[in-house]
GUDO-560003 format. One line per 4 residues: their letters; for each residue y, z, x of N, C-alpha, C, O. Coordinates in nm, 3 decimals, always signed. Layout:
REM GUDO-560003
a) Y/Z/X/Y/Z/X/Y/Z/X/Y/Z/X; ...
END
This chain:
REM GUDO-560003
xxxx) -11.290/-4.614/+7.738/-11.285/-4.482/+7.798/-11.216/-4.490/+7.933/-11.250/-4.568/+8.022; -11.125/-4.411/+7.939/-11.066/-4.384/+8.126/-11.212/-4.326/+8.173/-11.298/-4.263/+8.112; -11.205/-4.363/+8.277/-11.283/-4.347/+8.417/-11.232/-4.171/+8.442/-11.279/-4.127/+8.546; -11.162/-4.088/+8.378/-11.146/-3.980/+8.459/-11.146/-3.863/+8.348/-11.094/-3.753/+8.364
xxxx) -11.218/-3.911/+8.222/-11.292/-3.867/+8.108/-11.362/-3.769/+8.159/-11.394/-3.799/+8.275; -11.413/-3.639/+8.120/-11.561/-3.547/+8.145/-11.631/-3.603/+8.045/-11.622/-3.637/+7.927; -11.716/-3.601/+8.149/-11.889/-3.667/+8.078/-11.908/-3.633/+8.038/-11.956/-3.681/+7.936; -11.900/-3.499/+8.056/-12.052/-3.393/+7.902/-11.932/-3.483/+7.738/-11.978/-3.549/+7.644
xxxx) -11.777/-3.448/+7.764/-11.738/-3.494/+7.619/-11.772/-3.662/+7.563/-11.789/-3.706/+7.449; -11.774/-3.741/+7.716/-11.778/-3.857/+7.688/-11.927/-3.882/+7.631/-11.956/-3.978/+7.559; -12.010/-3.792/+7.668/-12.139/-3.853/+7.615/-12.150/-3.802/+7.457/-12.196/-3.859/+7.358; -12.103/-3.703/+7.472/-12.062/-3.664/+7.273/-11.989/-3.799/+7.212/-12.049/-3.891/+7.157
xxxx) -11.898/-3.794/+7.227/-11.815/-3.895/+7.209/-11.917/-4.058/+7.154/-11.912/-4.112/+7.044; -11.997/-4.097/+7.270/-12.118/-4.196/+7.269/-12.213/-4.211/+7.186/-12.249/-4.321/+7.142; -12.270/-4.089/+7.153/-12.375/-4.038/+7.068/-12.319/-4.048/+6.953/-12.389/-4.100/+6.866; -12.176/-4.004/+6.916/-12.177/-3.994/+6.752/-12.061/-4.144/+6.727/-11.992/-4.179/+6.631
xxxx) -12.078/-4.187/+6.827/-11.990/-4.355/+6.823/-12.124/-4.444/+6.774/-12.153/-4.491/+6.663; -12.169/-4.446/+6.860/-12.306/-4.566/+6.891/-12.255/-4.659/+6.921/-12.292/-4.742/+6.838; -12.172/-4.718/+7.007/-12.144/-4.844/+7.078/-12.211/-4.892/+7.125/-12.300/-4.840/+7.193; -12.187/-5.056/+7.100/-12.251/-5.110/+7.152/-12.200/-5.186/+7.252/-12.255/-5.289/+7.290
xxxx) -12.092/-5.142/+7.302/-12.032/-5.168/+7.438/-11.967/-5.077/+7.497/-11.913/-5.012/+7.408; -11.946/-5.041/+7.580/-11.873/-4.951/+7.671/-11.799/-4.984/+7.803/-11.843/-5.004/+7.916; -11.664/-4.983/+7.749/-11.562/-5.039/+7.885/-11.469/-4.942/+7.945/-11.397/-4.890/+7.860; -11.448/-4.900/+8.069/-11.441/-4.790/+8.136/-11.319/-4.843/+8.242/-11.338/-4.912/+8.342
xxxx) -11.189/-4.791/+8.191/-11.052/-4.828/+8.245/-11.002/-4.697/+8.353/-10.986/-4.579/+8.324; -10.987/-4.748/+8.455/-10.861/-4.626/+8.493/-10.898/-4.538/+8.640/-10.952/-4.587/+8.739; -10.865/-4.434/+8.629/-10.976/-4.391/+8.770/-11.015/-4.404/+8.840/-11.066/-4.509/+8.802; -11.061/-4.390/+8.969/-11.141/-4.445/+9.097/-11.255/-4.560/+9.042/-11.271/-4.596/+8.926
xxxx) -11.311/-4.596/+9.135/-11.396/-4.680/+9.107/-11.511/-4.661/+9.130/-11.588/-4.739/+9.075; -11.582/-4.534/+9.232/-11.657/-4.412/+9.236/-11.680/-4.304/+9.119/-11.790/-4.251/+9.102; -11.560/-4.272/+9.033/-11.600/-4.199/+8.986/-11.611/-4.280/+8.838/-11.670/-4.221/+8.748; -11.557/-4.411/+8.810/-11.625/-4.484/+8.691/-11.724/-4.525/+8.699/-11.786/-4.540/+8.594
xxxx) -11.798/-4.569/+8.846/-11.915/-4.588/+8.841/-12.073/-4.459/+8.774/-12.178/-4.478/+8.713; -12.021/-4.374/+8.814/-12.055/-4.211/+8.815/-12.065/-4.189/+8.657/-12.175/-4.165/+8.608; -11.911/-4.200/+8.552/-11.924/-4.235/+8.471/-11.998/-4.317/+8.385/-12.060/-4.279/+8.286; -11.988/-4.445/+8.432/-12.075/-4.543/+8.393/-12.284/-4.528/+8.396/-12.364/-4.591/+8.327
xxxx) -12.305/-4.442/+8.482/-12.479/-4.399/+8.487/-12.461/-4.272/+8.380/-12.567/-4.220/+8.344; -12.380/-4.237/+8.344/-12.384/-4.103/+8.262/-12.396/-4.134/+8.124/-12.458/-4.081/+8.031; -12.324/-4.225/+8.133/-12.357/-4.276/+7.967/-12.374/-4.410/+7.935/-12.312/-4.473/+7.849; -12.471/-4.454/+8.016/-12.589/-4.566/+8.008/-12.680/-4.523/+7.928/-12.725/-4.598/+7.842
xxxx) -12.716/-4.413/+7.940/-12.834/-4.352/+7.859/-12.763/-4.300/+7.754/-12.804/-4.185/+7.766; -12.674/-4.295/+7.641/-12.633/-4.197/+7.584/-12.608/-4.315/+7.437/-12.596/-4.270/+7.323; -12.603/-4.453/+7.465/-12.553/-4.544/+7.323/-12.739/-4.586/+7.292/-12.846/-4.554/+7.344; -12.691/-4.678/+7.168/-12.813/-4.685/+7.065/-12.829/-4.801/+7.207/-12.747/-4.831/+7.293
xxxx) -12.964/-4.844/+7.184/-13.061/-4.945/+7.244/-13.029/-5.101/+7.231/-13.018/-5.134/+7.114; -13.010/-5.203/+7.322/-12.894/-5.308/+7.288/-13.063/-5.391/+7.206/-13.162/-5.328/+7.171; -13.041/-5.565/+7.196/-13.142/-5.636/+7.170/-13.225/-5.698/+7.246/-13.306/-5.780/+7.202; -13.213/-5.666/+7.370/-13.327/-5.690/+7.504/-13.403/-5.539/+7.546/-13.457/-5.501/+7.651
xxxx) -13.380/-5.473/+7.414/-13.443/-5.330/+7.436/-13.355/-5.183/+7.611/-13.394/-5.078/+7.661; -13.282/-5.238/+7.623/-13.154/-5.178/+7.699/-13.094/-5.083/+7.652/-13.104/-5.075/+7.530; -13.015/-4.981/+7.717/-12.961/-4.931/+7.645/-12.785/-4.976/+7.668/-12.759/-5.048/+7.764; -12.713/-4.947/+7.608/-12.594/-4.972/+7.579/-12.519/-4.998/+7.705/-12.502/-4.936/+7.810
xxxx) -12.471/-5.139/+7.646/-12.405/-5.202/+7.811/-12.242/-5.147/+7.843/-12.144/-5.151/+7.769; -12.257/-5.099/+7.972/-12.114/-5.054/+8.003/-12.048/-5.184/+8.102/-12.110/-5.256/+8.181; -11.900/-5.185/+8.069/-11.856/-5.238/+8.196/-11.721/-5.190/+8.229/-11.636/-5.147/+8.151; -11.715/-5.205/+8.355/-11.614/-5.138/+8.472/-11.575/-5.259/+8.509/-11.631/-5.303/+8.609
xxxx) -11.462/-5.352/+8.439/-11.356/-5.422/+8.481/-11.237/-5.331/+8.570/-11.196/-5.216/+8.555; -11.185/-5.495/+8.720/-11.111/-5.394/+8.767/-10.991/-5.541/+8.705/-11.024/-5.634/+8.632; -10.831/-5.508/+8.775/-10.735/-5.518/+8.734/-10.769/-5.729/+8.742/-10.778/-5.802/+8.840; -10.775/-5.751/+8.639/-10.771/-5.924/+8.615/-10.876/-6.000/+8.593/-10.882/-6.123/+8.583
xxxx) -10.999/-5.877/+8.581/-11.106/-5.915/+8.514/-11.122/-5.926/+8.374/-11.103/-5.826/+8.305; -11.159/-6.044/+8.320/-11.251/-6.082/+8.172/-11.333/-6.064/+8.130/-11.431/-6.110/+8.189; -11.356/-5.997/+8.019/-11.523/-5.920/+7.998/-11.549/-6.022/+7.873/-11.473/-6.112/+7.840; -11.648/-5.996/+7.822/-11.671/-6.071/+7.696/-11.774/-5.965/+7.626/-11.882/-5.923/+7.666
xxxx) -11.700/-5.936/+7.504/-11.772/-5.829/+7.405/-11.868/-5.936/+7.286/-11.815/-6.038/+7.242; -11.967/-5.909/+7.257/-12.004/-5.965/+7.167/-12.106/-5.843/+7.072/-12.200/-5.770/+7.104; -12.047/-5.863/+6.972/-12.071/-5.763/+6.845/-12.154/-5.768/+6.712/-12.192/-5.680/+6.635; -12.168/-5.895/+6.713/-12.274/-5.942/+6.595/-12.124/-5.963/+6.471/-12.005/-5.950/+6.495
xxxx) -12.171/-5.989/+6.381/-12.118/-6.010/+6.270/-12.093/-5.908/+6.127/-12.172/-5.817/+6.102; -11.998/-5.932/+6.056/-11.972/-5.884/+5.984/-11.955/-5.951/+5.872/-11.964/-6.074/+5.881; -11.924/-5.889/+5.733/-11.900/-5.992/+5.631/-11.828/-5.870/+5.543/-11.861/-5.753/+5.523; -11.730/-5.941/+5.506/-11.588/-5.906/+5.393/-11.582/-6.008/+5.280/-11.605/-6.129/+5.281
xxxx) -11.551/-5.935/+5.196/-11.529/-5.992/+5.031/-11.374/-6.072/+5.058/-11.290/-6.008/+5.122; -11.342/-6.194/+5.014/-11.244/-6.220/+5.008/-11.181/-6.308/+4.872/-11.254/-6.365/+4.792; -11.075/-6.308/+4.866/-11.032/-6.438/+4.751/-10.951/-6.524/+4.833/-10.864/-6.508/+4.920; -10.997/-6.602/+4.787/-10.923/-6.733/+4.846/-10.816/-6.842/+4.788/-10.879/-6.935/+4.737
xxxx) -10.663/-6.864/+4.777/-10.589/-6.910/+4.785/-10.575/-7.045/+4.763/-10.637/-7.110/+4.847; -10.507/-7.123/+4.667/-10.508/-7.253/+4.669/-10.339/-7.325/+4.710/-10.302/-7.442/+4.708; -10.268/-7.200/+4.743/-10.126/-7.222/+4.796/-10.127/-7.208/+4.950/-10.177/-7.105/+4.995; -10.078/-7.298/+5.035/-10.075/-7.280/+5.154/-9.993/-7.180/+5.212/-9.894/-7.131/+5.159
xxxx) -10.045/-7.149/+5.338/-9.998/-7.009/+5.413/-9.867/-7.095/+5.496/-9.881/-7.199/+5.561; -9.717/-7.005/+5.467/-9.610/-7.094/+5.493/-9.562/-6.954/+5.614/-9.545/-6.847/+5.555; -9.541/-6.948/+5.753/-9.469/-6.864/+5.812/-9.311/-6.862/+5.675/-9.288/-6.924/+5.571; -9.230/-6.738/+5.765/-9.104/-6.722/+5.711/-9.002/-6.823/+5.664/-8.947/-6.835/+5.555
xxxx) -8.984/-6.929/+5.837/-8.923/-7.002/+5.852/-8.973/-7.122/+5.786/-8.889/-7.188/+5.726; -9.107/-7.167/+5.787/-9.122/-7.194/+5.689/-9.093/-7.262/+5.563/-9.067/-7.373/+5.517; -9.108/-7.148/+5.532/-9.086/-7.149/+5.385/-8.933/-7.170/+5.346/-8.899/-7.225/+5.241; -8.834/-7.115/+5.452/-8.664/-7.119/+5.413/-8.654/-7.285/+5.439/-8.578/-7.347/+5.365
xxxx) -8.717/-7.347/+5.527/-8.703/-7.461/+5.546/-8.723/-7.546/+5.458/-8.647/-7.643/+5.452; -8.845/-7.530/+5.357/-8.874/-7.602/+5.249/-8.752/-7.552/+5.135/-8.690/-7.637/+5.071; -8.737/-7.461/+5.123/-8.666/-7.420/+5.017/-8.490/-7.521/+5.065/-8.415/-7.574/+4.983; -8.475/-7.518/+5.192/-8.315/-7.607/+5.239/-8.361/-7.764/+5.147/-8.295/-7.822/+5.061
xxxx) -8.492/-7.799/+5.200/-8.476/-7.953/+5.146/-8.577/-7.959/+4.993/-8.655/-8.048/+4.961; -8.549/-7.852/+4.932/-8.604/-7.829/+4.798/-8.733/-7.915/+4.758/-8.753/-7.999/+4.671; -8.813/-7.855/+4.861/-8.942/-7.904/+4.862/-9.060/-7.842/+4.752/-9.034/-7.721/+4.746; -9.170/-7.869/+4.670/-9.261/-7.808/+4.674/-9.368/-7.809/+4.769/-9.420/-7.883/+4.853
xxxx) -9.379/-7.678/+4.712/-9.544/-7.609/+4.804/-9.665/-7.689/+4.710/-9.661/-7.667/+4.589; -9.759/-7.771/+4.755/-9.852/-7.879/+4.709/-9.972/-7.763/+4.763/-9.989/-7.703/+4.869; -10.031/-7.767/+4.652/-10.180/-7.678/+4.654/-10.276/-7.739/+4.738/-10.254/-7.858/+4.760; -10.370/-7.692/+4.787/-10.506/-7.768/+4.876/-10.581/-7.782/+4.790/-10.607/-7.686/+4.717
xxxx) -10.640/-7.902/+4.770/-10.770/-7.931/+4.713/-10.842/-7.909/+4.801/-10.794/-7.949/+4.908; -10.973/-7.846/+4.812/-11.082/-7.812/+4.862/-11.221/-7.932/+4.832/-11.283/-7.955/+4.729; -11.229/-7.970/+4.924/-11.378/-8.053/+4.904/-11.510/-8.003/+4.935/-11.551/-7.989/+5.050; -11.598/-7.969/+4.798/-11.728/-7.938/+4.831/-11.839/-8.022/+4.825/-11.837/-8.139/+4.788
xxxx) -11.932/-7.961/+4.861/-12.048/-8.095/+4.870/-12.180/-7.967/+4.869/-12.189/-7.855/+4.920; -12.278/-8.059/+4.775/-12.399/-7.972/+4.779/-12.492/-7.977/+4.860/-12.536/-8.092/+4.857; -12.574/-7.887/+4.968/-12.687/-7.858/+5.024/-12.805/-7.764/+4.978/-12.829/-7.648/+5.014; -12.889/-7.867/+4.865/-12.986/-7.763/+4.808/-12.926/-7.697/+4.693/-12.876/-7.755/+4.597
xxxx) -12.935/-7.534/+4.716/-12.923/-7.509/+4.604/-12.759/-7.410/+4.640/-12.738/-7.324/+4.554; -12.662/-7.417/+4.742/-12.599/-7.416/+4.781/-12.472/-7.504/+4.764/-12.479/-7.618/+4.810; -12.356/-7.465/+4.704/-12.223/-7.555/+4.700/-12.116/-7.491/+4.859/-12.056/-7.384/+4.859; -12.119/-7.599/+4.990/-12.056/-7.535/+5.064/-11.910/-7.585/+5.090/-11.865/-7.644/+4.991
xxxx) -11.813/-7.577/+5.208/-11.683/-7.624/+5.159/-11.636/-7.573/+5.318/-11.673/-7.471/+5.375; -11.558/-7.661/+5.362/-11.536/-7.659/+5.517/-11.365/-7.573/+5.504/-11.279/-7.641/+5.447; -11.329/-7.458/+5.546/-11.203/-7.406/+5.508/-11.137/-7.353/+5.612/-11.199/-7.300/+5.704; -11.043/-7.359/+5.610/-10.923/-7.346/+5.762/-10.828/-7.252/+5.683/-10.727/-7.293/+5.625
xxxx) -10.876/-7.100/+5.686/-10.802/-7.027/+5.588/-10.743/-6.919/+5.661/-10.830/-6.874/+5.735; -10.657/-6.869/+5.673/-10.570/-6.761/+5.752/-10.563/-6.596/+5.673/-10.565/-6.585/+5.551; -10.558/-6.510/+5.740/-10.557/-6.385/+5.656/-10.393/-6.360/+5.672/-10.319/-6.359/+5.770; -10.368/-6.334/+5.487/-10.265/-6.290/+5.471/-10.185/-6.157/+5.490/-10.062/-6.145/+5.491
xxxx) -10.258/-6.082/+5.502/-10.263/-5.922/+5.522/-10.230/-5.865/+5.387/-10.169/-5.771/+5.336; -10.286/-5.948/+5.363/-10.278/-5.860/+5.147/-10.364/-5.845/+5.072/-10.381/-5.951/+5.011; -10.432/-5.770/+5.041/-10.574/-5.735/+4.946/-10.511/-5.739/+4.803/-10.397/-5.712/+4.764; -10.646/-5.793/+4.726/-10.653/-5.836/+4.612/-10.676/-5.665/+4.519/-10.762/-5.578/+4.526
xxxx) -10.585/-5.675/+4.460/-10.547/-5.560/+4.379/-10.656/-5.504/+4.308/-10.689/-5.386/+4.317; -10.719/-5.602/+4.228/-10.863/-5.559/+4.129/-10.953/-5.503/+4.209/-10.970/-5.381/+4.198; -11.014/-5.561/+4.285/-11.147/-5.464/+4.409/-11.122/-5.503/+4.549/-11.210/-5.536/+4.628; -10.986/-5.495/+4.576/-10.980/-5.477/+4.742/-11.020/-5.603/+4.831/-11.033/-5.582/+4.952
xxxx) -11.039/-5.720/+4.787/-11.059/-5.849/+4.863/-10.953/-5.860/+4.931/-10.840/-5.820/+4.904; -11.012/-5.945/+5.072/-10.898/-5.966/+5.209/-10.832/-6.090/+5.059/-10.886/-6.108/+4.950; -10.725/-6.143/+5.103/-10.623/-6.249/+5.076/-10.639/-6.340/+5.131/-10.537/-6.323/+5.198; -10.693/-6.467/+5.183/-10.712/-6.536/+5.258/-10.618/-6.675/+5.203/-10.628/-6.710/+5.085
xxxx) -10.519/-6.757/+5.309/-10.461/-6.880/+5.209/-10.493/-6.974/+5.272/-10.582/-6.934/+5.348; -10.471/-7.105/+5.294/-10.525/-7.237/+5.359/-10.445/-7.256/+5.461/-10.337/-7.200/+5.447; -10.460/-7.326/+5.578/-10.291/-7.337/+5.663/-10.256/-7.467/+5.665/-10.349/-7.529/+5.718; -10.186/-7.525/+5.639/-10.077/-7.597/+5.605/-10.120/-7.723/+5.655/-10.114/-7.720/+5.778
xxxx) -10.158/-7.828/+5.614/-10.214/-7.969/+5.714/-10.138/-8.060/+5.709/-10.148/-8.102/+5.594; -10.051/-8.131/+5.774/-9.952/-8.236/+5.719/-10.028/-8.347/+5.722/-9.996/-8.438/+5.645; -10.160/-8.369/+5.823/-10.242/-8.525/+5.777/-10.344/-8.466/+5.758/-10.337/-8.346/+5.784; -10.434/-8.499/+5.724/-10.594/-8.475/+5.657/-10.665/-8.542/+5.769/-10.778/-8.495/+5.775
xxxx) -10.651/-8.604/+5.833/-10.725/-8.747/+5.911/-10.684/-8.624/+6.064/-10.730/-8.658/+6.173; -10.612/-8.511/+6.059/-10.657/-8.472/+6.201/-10.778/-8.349/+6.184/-10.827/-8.295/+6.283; -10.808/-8.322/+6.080/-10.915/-8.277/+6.046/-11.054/-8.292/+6.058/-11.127/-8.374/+6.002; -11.086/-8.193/+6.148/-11.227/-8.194/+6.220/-11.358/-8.217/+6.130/-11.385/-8.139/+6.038
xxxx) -11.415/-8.297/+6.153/-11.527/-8.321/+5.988/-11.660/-8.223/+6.095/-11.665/-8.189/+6.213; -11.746/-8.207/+5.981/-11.885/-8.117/+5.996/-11.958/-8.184/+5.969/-11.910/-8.267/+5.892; -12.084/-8.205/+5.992/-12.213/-8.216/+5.919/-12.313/-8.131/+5.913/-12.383/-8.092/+6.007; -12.320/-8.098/+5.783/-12.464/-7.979/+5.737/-12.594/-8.096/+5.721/-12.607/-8.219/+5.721
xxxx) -12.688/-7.961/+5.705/-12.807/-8.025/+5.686/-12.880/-7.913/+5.633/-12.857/-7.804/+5.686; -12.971/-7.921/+5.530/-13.023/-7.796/+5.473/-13.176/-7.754/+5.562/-13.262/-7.665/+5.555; -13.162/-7.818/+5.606/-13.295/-7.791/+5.700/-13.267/-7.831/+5.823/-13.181/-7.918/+5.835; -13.339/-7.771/+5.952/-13.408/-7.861/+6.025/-13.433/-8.055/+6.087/-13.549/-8.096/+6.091
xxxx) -13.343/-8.132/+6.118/-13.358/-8.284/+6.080/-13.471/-8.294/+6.207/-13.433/-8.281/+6.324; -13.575/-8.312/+6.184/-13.713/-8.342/+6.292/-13.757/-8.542/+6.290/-13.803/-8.610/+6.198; -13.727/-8.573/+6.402/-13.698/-8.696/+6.399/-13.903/-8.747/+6.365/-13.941/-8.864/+6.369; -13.971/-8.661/+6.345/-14.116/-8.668/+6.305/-14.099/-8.736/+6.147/-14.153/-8.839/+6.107
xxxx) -14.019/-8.658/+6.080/-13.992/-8.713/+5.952/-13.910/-8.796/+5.952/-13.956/-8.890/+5.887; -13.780/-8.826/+5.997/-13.754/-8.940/+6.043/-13.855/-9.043/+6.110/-13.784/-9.127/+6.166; -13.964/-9.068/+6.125/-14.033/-9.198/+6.177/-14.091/-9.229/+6.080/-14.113/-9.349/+6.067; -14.155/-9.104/+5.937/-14.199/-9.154/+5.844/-14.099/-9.254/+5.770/-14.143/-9.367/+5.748
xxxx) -14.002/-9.231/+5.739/-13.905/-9.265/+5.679/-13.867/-9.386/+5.715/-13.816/-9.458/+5.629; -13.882/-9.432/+5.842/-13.805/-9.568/+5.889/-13.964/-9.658/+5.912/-13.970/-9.779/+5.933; -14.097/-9.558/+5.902/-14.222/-9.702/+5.860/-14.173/-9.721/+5.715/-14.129/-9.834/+5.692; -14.172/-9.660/+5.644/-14.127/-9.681/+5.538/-14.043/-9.755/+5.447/-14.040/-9.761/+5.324
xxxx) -13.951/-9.832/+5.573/-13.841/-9.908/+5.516/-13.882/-10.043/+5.619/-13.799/-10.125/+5.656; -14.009/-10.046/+5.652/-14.111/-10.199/+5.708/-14.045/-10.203/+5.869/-14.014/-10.305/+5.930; -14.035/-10.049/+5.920/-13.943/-10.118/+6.066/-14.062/-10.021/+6.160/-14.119/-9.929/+6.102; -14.087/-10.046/+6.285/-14.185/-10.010/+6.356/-14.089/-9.905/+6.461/-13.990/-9.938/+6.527
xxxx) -14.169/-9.741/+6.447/-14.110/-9.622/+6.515/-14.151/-9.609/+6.611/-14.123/-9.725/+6.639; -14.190/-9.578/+6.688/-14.250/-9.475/+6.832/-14.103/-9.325/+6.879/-13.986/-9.311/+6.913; -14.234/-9.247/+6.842/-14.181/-9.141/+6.881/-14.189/-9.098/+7.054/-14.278/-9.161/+7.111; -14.117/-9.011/+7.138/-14.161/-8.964/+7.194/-14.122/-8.829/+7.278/-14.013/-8.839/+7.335
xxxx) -14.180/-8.719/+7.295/-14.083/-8.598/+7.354/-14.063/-8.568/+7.491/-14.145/-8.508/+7.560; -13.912/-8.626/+7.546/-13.893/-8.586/+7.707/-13.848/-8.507/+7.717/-13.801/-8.449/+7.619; -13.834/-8.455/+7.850/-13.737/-8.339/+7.886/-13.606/-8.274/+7.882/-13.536/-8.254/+7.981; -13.573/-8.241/+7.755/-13.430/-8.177/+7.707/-13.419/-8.248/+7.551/-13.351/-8.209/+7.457
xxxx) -13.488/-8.338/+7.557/-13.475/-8.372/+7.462/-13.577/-8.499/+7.386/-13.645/-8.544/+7.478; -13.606/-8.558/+7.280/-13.723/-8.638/+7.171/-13.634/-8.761/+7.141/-13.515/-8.753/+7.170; -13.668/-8.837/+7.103/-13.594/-8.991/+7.105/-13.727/-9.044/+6.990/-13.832/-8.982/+6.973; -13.684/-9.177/+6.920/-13.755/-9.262/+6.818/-13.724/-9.351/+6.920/-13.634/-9.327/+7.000
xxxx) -13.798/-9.466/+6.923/-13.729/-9.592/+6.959/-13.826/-9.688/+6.850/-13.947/-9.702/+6.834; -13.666/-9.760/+6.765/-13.690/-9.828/+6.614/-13.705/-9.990/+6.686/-13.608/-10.023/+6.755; -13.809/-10.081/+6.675/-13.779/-10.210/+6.661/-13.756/-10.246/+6.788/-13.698/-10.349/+6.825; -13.810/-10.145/+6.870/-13.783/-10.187/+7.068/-13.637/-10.166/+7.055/-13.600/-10.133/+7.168
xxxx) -13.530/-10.169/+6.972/-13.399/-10.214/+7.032/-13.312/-10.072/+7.027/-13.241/-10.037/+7.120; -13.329/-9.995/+6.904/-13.276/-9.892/+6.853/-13.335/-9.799/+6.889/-13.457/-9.780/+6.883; -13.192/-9.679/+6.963/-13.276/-9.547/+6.988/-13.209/-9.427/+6.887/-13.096/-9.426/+6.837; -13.342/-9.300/+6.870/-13.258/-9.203/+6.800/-13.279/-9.078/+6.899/-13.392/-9.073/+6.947
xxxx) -13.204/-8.991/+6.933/-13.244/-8.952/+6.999/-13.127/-8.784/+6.963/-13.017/-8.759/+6.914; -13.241/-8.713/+7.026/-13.191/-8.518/+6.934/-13.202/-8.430/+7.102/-13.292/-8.407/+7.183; -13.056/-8.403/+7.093/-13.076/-8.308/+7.174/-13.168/-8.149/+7.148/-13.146/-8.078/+7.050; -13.296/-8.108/+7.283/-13.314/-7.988/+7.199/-13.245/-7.864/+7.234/-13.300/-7.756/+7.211
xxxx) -13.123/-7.868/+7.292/-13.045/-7.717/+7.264/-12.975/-7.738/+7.190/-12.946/-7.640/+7.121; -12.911/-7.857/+7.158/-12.769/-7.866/+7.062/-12.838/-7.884/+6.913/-12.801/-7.854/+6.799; -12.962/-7.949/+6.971/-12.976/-8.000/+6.825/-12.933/-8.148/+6.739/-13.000/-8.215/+6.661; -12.803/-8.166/+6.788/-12.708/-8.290/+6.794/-12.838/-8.418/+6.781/-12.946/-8.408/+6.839
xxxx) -12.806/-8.517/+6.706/-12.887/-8.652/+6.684/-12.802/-8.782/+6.695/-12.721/-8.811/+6.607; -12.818/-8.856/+6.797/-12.721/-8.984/+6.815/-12.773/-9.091/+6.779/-12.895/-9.076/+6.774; -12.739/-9.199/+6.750/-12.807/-9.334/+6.730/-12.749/-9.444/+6.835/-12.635/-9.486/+6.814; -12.816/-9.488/+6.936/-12.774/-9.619/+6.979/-12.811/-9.724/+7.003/-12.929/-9.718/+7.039
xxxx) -12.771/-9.833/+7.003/-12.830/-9.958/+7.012/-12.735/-10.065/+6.975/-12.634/-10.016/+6.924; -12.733/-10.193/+6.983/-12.713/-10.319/+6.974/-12.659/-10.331/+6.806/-12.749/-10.321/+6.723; -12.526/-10.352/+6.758/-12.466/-10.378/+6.636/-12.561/-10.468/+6.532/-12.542/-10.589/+6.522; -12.644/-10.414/+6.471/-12.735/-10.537/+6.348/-12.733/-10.491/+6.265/-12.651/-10.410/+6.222
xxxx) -12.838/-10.538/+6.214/-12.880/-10.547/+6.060/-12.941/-10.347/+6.106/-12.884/-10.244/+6.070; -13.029/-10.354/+6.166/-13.163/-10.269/+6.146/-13.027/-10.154/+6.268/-13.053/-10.034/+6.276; -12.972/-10.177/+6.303/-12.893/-10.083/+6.379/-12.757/-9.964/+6.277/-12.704/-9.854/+6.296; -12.753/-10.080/+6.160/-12.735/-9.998/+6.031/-12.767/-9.942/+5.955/-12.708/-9.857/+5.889
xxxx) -12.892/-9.992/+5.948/-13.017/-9.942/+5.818/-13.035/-9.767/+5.885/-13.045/-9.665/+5.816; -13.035/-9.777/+6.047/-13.098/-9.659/+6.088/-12.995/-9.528/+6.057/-13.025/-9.417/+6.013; -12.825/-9.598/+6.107/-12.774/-9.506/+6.122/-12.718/-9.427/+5.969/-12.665/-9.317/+5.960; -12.756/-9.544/+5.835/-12.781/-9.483/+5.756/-12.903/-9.363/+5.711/-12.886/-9.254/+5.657
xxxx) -13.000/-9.414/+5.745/-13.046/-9.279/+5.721/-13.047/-9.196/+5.769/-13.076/-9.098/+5.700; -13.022/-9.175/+5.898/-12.958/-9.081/+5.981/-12.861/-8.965/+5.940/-12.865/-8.843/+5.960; -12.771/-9.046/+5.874/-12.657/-8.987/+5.773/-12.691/-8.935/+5.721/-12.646/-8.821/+5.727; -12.810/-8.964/+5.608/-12.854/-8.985/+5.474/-12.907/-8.808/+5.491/-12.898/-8.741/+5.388
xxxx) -12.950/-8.749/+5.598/-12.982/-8.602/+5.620/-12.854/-8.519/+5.597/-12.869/-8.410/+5.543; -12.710/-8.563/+5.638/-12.661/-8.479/+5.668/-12.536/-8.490/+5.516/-12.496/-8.599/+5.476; -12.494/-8.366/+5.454/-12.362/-8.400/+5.418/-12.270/-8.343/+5.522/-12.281/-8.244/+5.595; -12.129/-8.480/+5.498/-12.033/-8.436/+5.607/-11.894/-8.364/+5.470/-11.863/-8.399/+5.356
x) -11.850/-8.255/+5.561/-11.724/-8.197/+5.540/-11.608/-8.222/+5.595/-11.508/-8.157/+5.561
END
């Protein structure tokens, strides 16, 4: 919205929008502020029970909108997404276009699949799916790997798991974060905002065993 909008329309405007953001360009900076209390009260209620956040960026300010999510039907492509040039380029040294194999791996009752897919701007003719194609990788090895986990990895069940294989655990929970320490020598240790689980210790026998099962939670993509 410009800053030099009438309110009574802008708050119509608000009401039958329901935004959940409101950014206010243009105008004095008095009278966007003015603006801005007028239709504070006028959007749906944010998730800290608020009502609808406005902001009054001035010239070289960065705002950050965040919107929640959405979800679209798509089909997905086993020919890579080639720009123009491209593609004339392959066609000079009479190249083929080599399909992507896709690698999946199961979590539960879930088949998932790590995909670097680009929108083509072309919907699928039968029921309107986005077009989505793969983008083009010339090595595989610069490819960022993932690890899932279908649950939760709680290094609690991890300690059962490693008495279990005759090696002695101690758990314990510090500040930011919970650690195992395996055999005095080996640590495991989980960040608790990231979540993230590292293993370190001294190259052995039992410094492998761990970081296998460690693994053994996660499939990687």
């Amino acid at each position: 919205l410009e800053g030099r909008v009438d309110a009574r329309a802008a708050r119509q405007q608000v009401r039958a929008l329901q935004p959940r953001h409101l950014v206010i360009i243009g105008g004095s900076k008095s009278n966007s502020l003015l603006l801005g209390d007028a239709l504070r009260s006028s959007g749906p209620p944010s998730s800290n029970g608020e009502n609808n956040t406005v902001h009054i960026p001035v010239d070289g300010d960065t705002i950050q909108l965040t919107v929640g999510h959405a979800a679209y039907p798509v089909r997905l492509l086993d020919t890579p997404y080639l720009t123009k040039s491209e593609k004339e380029a392959m066609e000079v040294e009479e190249k083929e276009i080599e399909p992507v194999e896709l690698f999946e791996a199961k979590i539960g009752e879930c088949t998932v699949s790590l995909v670097d897919f680009v929108a083509t701007g072309k919907k699928w003719a039968v029921d309107g799916s986005l077009v989505l194609a793969p983008r083009r990788q010339d090595n595989s090895l610069h490819q960022p790997s993932l690890m899932l986990s279908a649950r939760e990895v709680l290094l609690t069940d991890l300690r059962s798991e490693v008495i279990a294989l005759g090696m002695k655990a101690e758990y314990s929970a510090l500040s930011g974060y919970s650690q195992l320490v395996i055999n005095g020598k080996i640590f495991v240790r989980k960040d608790n905002d990231s979540g993230k689980v590292g293993v370190e210790g001294p190259l052995c026998e039992d410094f492998f065993r761990v970081r296998s099962l460690v693994s053994s939670q996660f499939v990687t993509l």
